[in-house]
Backbone of each chain as nested JSON, in Angstrom:
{
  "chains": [
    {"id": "A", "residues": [
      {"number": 1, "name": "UNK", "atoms": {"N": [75.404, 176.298, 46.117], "CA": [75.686, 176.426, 47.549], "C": [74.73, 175.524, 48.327]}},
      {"number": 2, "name": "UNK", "atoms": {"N": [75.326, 174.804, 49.011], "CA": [74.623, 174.107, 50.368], "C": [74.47, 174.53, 51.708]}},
      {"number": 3, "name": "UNK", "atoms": {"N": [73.659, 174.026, 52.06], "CA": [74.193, 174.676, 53.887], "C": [74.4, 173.02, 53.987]}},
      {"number": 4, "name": "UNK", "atoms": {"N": [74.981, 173.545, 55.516], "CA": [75.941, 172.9, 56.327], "C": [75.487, 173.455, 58.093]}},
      {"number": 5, "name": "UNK", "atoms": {"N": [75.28, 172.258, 58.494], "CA": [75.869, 172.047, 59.895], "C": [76.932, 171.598, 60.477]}},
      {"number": 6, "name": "UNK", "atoms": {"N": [77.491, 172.272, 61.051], "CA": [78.352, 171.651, 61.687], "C": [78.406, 171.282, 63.403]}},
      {"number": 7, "name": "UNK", "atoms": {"N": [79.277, 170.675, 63.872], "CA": [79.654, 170.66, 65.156], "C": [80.628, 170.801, 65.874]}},
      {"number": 8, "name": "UNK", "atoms": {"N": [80.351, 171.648, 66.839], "CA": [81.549, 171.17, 67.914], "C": [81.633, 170.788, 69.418]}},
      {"number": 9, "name": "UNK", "atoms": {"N": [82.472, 169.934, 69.635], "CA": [82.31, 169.223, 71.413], "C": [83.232, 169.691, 71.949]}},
      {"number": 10, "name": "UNK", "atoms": {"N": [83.23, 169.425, 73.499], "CA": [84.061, 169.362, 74.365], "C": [84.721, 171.368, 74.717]}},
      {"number": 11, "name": "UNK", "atoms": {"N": [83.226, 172.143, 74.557], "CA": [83.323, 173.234, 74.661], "C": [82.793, 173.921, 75.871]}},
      {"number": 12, "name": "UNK", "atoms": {"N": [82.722, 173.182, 76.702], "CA": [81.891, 173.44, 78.142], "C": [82.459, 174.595, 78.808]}},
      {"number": 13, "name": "UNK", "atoms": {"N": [81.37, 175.241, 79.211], "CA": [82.024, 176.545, 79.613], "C": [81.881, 177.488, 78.596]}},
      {"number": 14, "name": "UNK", "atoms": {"N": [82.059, 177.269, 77.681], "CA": [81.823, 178.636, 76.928], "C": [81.145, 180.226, 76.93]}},
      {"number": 15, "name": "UNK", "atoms": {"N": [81.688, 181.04, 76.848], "CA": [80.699, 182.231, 77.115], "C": [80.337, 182.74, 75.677]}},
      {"number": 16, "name": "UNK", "atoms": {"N": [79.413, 183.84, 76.191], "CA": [78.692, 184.276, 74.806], "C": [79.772, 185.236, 74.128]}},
      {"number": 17, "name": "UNK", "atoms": {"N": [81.13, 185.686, 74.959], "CA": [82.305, 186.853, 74.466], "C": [83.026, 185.945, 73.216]}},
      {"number": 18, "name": "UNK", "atoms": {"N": [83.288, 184.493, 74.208], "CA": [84.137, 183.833, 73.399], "C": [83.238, 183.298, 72.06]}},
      {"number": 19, "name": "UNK", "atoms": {"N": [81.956, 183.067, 72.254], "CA": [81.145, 182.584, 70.987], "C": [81.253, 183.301, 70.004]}},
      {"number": 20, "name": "UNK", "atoms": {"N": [81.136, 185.047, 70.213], "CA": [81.357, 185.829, 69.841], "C": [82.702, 186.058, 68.844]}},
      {"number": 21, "name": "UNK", "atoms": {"N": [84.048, 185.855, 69.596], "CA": [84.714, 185.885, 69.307], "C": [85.185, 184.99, 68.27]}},
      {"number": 22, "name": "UNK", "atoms": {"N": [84.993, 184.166, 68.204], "CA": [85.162, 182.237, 67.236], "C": [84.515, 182.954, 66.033]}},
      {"number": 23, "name": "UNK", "atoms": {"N": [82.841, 183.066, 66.178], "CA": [82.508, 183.538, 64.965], "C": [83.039, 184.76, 63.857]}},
      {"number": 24, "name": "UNK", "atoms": {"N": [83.248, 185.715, 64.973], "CA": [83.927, 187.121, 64.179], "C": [85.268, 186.247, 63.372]}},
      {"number": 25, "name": "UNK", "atoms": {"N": [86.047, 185.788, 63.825], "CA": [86.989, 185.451, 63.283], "C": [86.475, 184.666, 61.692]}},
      {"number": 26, "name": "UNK", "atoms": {"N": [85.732, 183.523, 61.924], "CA": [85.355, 182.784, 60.999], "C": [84.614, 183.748, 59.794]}},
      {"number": 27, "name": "UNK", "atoms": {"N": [84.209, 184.866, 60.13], "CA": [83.398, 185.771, 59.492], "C": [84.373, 186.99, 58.809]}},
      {"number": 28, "name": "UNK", "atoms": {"N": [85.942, 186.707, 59.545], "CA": [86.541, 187.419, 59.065], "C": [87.542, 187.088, 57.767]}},
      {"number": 29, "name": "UNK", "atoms": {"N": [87.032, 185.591, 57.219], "CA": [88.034, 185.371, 56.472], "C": [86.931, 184.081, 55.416]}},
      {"number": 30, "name": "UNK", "atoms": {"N": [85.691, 184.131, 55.925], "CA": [84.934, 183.241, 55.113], "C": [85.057, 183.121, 53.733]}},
      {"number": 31, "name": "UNK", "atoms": {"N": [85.0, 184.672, 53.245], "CA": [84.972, 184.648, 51.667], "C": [86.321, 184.041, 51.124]}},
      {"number": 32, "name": "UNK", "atoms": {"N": [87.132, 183.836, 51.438], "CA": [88.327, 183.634, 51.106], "C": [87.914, 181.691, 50.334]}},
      {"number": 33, "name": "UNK", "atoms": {"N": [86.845, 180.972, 51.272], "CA": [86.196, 179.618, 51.287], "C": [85.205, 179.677, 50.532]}},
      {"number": 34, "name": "UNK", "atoms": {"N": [84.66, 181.162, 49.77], "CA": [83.285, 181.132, 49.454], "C": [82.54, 180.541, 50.515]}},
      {"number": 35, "name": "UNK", "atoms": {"N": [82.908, 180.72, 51.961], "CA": [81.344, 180.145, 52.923], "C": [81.094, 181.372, 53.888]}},
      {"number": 36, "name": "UNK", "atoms": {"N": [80.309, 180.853, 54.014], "CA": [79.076, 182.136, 54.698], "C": [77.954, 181.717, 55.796]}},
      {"number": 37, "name": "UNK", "atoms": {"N": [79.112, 182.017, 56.812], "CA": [78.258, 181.67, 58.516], "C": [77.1, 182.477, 58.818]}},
      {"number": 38, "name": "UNK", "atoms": {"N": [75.968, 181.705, 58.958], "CA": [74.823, 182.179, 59.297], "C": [74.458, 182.576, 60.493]}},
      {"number": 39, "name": "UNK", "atoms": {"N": [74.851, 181.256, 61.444], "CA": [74.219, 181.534, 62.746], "C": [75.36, 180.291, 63.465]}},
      {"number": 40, "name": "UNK", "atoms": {"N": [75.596, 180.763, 64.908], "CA": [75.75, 179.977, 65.59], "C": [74.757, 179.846, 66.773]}},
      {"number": 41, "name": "UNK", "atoms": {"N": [74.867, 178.04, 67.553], "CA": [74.317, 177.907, 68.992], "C": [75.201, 177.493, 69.795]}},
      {"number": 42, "name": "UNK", "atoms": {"N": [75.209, 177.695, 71.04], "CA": [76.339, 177.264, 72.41], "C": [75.285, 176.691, 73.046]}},
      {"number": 43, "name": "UNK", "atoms": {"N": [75.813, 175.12, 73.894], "CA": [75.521, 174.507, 74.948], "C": [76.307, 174.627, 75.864]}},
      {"number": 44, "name": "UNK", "atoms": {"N": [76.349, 175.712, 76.598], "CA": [77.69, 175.341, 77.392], "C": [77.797, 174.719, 78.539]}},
      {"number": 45, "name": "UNK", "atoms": {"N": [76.536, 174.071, 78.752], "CA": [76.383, 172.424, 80.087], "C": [77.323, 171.621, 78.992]}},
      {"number": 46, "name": "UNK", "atoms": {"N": [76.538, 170.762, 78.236], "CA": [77.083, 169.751, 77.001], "C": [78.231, 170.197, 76.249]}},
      {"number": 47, "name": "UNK", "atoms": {"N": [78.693, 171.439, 76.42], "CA": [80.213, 171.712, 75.7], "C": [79.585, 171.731, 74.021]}},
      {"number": 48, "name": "UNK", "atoms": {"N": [78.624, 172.025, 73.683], "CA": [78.201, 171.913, 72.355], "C": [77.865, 172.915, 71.402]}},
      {"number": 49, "name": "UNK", "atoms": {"N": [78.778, 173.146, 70.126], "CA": [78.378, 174.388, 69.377], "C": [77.74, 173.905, 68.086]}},
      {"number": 50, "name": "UNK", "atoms": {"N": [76.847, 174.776, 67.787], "CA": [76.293, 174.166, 66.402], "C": [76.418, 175.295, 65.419]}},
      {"number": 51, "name": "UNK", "atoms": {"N": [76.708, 175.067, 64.39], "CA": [76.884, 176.17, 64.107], "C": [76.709, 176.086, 61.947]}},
      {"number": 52, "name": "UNK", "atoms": {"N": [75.72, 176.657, 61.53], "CA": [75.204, 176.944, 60.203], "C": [75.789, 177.95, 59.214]}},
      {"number": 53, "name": "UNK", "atoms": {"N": [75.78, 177.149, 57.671], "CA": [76.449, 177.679, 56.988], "C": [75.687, 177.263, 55.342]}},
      {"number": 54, "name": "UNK", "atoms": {"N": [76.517, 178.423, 54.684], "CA": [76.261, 178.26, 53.262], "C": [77.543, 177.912, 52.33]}},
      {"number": 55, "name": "UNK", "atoms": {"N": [77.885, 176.779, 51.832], "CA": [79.188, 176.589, 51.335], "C": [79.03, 175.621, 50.242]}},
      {"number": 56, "name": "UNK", "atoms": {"N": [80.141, 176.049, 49.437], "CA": [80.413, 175.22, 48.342], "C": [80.503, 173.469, 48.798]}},
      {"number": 57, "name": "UNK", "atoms": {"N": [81.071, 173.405, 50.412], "CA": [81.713, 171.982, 50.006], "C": [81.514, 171.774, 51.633]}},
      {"number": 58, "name": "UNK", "atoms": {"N": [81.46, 170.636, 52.581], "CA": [82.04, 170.303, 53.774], "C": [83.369, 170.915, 53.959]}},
      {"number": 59, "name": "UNK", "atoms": {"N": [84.286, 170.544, 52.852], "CA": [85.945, 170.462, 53.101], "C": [86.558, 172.112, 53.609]}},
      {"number": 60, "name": "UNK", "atoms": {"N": [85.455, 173.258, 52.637], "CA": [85.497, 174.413, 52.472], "C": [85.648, 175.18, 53.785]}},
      {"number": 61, "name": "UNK", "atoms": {"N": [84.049, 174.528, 54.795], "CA": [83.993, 175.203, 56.128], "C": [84.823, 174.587, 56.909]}},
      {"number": 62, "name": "UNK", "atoms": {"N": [85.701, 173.585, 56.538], "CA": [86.487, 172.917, 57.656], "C": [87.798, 173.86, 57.555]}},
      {"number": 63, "name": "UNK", "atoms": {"N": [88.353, 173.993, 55.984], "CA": [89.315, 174.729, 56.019], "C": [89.216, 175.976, 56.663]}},
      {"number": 64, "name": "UNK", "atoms": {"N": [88.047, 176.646, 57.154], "CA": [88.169, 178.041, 57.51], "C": [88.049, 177.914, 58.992]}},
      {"number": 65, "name": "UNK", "atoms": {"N": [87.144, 176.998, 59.087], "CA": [87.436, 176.227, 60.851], "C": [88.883, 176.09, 61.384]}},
      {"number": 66, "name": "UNK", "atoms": {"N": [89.546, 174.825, 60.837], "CA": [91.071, 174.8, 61.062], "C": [91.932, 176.368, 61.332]}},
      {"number": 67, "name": "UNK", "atoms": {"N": [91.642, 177.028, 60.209], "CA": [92.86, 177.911, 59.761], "C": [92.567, 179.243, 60.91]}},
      {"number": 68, "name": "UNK", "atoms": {"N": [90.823, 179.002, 61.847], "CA": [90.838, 180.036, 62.851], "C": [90.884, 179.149, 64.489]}},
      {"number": 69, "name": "UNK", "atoms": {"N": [91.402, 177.821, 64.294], "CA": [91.821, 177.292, 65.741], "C": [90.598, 176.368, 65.81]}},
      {"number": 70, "name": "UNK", "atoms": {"N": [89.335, 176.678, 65.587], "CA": [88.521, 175.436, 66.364], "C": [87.532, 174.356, 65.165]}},
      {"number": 71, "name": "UNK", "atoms": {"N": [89.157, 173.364, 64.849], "CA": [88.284, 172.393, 63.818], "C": [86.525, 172.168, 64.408]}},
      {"number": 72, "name": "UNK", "atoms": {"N": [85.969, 171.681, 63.166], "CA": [84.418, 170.895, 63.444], "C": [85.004, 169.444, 63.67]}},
      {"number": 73, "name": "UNK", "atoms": {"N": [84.182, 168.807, 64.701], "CA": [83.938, 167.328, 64.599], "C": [83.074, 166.407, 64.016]}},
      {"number": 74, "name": "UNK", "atoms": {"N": [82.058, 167.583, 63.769], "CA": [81.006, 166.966, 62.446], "C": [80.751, 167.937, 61.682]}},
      {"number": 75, "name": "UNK", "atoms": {"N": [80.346, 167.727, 60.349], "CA": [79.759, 168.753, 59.607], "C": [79.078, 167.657, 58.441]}},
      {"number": 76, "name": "UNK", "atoms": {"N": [77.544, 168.539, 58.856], "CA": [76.803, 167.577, 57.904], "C": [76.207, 168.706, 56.692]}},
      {"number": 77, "name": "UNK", "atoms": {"N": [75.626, 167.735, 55.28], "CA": [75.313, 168.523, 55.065], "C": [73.76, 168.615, 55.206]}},
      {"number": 78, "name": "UNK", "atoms": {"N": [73.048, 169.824, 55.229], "CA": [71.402, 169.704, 55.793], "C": [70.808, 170.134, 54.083]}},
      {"number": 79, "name": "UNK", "atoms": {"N": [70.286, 170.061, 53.514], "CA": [69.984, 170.342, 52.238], "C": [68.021, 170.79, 51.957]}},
      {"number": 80, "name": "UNK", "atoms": {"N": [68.046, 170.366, 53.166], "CA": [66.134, 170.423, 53.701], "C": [66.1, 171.186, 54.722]}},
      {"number": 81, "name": "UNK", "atoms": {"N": [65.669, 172.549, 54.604], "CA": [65.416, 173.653, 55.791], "C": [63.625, 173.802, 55.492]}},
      {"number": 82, "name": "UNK", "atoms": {"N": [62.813, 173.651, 56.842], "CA": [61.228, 174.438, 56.951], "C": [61.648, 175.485, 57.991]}},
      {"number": 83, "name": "UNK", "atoms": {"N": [61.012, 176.621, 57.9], "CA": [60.923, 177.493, 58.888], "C": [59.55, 177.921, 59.213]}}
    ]},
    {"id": "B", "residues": [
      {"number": 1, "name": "UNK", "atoms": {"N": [61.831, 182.398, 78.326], "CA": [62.12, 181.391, 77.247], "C": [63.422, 181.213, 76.78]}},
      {"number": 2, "name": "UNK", "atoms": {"N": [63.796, 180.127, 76.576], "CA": [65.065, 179.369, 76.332], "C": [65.252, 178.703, 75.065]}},
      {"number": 3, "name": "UNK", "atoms": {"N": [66.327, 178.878, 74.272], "CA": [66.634, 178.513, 72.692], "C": [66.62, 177.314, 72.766]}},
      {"number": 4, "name": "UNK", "atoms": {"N": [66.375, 175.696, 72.211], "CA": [66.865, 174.271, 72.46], "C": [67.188, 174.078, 70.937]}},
      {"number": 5, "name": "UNK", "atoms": {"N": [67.834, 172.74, 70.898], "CA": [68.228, 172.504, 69.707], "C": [67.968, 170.721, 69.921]}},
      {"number": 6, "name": "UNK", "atoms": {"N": [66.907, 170.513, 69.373], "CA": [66.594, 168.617, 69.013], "C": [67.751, 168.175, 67.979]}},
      {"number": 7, "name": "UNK", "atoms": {"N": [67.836, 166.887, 68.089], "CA": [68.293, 166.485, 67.244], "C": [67.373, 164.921, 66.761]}},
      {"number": 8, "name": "UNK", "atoms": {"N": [67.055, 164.176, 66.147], "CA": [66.653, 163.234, 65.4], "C": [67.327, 162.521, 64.597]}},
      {"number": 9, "name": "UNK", "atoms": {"N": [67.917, 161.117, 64.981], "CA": [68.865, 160.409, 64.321], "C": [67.98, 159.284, 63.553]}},
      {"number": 10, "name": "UNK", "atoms": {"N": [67.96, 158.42, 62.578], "CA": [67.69, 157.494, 61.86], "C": [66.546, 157.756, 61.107]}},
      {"number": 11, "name": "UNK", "atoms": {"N": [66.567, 158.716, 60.381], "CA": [66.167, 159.609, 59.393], "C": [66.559, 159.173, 58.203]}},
      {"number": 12, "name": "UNK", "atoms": {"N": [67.548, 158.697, 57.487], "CA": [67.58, 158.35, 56.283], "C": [66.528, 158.03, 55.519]}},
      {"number": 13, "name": "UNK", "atoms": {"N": [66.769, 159.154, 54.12], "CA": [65.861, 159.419, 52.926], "C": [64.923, 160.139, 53.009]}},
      {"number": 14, "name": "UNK", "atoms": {"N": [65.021, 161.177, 54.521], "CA": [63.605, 162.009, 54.759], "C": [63.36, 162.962, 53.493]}},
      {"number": 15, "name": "UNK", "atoms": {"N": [62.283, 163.263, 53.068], "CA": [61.68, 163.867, 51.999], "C": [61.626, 165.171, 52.493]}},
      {"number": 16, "name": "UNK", "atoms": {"N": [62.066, 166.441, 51.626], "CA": [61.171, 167.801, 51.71], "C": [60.257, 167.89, 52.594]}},
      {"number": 17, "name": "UNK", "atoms": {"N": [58.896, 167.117, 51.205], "CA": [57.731, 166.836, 51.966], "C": [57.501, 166.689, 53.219]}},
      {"number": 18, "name": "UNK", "atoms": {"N": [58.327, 165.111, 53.552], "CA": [58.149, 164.869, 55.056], "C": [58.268, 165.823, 56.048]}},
      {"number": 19, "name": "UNK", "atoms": {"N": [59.676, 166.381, 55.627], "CA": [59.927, 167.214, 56.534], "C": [59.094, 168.384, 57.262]}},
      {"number": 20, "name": "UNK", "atoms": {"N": [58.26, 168.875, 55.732], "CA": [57.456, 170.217, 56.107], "C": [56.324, 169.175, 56.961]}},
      {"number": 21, "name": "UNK", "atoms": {"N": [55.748, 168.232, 56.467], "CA": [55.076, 168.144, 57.34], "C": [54.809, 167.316, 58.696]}},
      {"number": 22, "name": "UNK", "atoms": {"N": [56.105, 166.839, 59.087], "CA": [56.4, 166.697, 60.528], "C": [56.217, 168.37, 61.302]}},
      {"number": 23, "name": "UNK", "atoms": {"N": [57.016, 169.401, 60.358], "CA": [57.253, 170.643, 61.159], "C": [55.582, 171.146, 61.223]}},
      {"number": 24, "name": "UNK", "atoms": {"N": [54.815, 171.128, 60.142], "CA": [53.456, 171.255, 60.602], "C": [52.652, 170.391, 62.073]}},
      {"number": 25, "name": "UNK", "atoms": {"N": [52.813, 169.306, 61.253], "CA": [52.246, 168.668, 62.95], "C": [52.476, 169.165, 64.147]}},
      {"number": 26, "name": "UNK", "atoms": {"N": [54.275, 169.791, 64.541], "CA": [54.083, 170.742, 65.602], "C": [53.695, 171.097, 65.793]}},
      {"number": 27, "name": "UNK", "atoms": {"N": [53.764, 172.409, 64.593], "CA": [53.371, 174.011, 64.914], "C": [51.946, 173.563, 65.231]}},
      {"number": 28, "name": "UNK", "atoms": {"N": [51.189, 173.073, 64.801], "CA": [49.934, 172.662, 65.09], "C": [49.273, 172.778, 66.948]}},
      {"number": 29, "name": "UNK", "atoms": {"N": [50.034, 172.005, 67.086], "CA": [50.245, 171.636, 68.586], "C": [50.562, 172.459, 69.598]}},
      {"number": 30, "name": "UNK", "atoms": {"N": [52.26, 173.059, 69.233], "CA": [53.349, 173.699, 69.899], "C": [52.243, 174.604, 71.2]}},
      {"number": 31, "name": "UNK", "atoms": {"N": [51.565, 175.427, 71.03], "CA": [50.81, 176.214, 71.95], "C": [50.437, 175.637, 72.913]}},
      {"number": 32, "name": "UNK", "atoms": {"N": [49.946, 174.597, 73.16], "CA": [49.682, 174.128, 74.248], "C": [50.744, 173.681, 75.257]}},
      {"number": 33, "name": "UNK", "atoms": {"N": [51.813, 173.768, 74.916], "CA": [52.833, 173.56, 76.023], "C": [53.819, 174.421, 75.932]}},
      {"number": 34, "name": "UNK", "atoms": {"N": [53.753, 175.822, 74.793], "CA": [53.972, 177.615, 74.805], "C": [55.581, 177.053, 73.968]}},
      {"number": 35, "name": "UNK", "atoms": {"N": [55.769, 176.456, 73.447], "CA": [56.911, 175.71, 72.629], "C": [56.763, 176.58, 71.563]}},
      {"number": 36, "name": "UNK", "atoms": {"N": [57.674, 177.089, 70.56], "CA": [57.454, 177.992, 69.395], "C": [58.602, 177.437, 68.83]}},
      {"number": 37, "name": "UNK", "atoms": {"N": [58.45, 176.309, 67.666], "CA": [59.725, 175.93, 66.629], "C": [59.767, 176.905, 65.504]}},
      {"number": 38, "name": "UNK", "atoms": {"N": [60.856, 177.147, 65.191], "CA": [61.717, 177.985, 64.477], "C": [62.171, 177.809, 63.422]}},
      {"number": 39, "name": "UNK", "atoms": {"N": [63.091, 176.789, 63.223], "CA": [63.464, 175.944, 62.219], "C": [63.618, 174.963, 61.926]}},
      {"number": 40, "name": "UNK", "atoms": {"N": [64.228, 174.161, 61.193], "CA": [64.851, 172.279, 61.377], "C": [65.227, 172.594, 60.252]}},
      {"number": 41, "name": "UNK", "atoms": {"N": [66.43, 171.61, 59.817], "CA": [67.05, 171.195, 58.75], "C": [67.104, 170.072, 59.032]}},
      {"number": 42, "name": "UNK", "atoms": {"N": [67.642, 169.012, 58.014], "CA": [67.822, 168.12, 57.696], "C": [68.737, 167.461, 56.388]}},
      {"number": 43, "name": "UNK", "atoms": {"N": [69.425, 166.148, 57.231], "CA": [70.386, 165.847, 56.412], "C": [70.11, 164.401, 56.001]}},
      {"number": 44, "name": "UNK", "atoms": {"N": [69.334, 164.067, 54.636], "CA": [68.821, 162.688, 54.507], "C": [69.974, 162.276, 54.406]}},
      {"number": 45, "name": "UNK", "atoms": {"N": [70.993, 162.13, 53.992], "CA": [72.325, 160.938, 54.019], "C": [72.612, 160.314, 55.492]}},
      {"number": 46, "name": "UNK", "atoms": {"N": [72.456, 160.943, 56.211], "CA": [72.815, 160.904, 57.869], "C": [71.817, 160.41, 58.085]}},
      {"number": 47, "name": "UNK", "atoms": {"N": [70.736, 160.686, 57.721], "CA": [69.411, 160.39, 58.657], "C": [69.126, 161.27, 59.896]}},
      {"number": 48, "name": "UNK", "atoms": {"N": [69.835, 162.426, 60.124], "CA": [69.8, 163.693, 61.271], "C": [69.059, 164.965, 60.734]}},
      {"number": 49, "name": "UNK", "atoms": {"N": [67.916, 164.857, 61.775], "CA": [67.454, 166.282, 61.942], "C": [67.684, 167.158, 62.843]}},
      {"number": 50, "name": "UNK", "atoms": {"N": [67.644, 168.031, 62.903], "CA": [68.126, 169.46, 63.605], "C": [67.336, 170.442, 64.236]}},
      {"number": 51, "name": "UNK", "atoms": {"N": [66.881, 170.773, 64.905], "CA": [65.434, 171.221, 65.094], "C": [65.17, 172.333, 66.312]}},
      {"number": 52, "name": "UNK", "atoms": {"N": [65.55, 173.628, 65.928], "CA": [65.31, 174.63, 67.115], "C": [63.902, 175.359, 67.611]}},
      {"number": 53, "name": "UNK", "atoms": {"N": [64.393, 175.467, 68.463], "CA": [62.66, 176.095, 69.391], "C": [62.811, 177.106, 70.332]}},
      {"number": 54, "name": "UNK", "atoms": {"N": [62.407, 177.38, 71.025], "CA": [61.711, 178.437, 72.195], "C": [60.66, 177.739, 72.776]}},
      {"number": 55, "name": "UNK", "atoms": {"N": [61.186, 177.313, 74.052], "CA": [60.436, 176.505, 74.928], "C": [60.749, 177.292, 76.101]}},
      {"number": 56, "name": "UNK", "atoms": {"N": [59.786, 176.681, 76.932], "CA": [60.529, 176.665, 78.675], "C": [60.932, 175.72, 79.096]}},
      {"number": 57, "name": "UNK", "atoms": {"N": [61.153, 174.907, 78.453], "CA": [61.766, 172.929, 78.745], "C": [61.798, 172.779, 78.197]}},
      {"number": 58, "name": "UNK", "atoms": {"N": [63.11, 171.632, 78.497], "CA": [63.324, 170.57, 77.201], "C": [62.007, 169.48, 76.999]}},
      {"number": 59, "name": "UNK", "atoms": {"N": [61.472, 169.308, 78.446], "CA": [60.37, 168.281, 78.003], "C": [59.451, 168.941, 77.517]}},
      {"number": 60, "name": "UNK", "atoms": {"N": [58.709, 170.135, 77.704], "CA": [58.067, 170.655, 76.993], "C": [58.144, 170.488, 76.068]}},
      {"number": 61, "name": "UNK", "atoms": {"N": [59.331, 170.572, 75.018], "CA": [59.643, 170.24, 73.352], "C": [59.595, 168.877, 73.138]}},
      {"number": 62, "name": "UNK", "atoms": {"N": [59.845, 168.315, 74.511], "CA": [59.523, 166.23, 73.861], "C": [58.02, 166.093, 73.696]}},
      {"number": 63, "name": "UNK", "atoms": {"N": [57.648, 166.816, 74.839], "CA": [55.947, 166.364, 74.796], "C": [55.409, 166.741, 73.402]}},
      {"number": 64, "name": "UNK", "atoms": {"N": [55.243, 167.84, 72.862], "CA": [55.199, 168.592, 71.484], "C": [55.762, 167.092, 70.614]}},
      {"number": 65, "name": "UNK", "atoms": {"N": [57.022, 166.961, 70.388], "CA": [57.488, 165.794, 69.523], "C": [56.891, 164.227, 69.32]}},
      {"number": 66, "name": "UNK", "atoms": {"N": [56.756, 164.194, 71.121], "CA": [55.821, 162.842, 71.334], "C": [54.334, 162.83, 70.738]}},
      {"number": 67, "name": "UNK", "atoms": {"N": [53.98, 163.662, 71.281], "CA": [52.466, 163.494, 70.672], "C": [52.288, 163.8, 69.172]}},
      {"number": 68, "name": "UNK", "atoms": {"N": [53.494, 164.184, 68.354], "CA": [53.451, 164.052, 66.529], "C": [54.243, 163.282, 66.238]}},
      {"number": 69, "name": "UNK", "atoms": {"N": [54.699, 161.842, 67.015], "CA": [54.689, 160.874, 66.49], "C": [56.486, 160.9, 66.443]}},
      {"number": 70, "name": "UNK", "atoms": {"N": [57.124, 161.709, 66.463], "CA": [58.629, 161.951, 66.227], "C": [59.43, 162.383, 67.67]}},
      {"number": 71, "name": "UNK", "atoms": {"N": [59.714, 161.462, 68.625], "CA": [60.366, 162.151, 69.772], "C": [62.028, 162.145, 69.431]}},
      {"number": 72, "name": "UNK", "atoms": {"N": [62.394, 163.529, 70.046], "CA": [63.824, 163.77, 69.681], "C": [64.554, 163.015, 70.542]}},
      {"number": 73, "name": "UNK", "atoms": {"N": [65.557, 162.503, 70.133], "CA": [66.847, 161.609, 70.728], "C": [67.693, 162.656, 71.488]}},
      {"number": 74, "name": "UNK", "atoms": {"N": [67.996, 163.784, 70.832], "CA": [68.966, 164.552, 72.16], "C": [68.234, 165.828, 72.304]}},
      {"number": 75, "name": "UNK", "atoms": {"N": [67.959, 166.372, 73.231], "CA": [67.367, 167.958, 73.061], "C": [68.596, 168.387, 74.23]}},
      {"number": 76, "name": "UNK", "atoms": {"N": [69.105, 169.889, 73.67], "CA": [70.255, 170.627, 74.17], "C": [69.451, 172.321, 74.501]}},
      {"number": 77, "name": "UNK", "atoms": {"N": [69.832, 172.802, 75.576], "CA": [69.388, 174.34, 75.236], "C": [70.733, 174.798, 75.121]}},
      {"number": 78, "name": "UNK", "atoms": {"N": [70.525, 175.732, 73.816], "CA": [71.36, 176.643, 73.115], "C": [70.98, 177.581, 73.992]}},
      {"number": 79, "name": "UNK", "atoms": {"N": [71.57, 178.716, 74.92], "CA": [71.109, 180.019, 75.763], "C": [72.212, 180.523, 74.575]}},
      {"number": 80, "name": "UNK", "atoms": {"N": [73.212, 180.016, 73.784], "CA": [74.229, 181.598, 73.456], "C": [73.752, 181.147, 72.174]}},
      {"number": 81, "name": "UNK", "atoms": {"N": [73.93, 182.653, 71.377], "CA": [73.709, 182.381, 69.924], "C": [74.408, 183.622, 69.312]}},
      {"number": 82, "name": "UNK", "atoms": {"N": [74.732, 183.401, 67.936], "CA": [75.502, 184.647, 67.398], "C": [74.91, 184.341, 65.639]}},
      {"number": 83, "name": "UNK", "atoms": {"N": [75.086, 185.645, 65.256], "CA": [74.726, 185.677, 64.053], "C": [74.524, 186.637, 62.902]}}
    ]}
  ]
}
């Protein structure tokens, strides 16, 4: 398993119900991808979500992205975490 | 205090190593301008780092970055988060 960042734009406005909401969904069908959403962040000046994961593959969290409405426009993978 | 999220582009081949100890050089610092980093990941293929905090400014978190030698290219505040 890798993590993964991903992204998303052009989300301005966003509230914390709907952030809320995006993730539950993605959380409701992850295992199905073997991926496993950690955390999300909202910019909602910059329209910007970031949002962390543990997954077999890029392709994996995209499919579970797509299949709940809000593809990524990036997803990298991060393989180096300090905390 | 307010969540931000740096980002750091032209990074390619950053090391573990490096990484932990750019994030040291902060933490080192961070107090004097009440900045508290959290995490960073990193994606050496991209050359992008990722880099959240607890600041009261975004410049607050540049000044912190500037003076260890690494200033961030985009800093965003994340206020929503889920997880």
């Amino acid at each position: 398993m890798t993590q993964f960042m991903d992204i998303h734009h052009g989300m301005q406005g966003i509230t914390a119900d709907q952030l809320r909401q995006a993730h539950e969904a993605d959380l409701a069908i992850q295992e199905e991808e073997s991926v496993y959403f950690r955390q999300a962040w909202a910019d909602p000046d910059s329209g910007t979500i970031y949002c962390l994961s543990e997954a077999p593959s890029a392709e994996a969290v995209q499919r579970i992205h797509e299949r709940t409405g809000h593809k990524a426009d990036e997803i990298h993978a991060v393989p180096l975490m300090v905390q």
